[in-house]
C-alpha positions in Angstrom: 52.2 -34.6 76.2 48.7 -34.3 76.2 46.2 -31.9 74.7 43.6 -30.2 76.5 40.9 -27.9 75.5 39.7 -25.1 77.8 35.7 -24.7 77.8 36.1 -21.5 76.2 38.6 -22.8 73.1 35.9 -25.5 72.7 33.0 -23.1 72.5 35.3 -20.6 70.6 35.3 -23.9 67.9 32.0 -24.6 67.8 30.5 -21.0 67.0 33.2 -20.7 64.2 32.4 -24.0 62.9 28.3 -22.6 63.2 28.8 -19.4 62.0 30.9 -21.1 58.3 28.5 -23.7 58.1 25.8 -20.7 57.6 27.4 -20.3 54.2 29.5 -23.5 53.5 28.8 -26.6 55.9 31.7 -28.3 54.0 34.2 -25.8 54.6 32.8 -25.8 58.3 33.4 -29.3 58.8 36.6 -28.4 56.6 38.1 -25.7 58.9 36.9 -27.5 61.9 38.8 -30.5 60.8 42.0 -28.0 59.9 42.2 -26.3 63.9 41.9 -29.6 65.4 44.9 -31.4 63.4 47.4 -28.3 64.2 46.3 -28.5 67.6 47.4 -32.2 67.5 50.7 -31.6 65.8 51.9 -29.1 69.2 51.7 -32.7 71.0 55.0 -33.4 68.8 56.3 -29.6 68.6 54.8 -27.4 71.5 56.9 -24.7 70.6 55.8 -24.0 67.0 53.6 -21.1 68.3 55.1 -17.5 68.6 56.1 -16.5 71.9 53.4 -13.6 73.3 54.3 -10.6 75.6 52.7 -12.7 78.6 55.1 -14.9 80.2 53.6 -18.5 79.2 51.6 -17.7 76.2 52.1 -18.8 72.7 49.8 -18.4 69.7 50.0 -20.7 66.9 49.1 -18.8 64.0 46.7 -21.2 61.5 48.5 -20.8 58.3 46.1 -19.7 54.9 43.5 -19.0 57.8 42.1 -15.7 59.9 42.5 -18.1 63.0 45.2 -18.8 66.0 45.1 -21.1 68.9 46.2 -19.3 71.8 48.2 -22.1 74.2 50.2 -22.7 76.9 52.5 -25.7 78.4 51.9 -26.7 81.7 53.9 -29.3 82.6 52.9 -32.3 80.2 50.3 -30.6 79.3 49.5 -28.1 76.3 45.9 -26.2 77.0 44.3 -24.6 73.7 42.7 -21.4 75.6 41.1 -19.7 73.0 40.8 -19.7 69.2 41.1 -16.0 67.6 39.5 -15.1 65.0 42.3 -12.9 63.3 39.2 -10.5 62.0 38.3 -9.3 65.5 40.3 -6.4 66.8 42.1 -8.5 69.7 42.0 -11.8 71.1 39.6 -12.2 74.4 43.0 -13.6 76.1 45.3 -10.7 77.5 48.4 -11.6 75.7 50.2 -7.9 77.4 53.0 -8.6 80.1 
């Protein structure tokens, strides 16, 4: 399998790893470093992330962390779409049927 970021998952990454690093540039790099080696582990297990209302759609939640990857398999491929921020009142993907 292979893992692919979608544009918006990568920018998603980046302004959370700005927006920590305004406070704590180690726990930026830190936290940064955390979402991209349980993004590598759904290579091995693409199923670890809960099943969502829309057909397709998994979220992984991060664990001791605010933050999910939102996924989906397609084919060989598993595509990181966003990363939520479990602080904002929804995730920007639709995850509704």
């Amino acid at each position: 399998m292979r893992l692919i970021w979608a544009e918006a998952a990568i920018a998603d990454l980046v302004h959370l790893r700005t927006y920590i690093a305004e406070h704590n540039p180690q726990a930026a790099n830190e936290m940064a470093a955390r979402l991209l080696d349980i993004a590598e582990l759904l290579i091995v297990h693409p199923q670890a992330g809960l099943p969502t209302a829309k057909l397709g759609l998994r979220r992984l939640i991060v664990p001791q962390s605010v933050y999910s990857l939102i996924y989906r398999i397609v084919d060989e491929d598993i595509e990181i779409i966003e990363v939520f921020d479990g602080r904002r009142y929804k995730p920007r993907t639709n995850l509704a049927d």
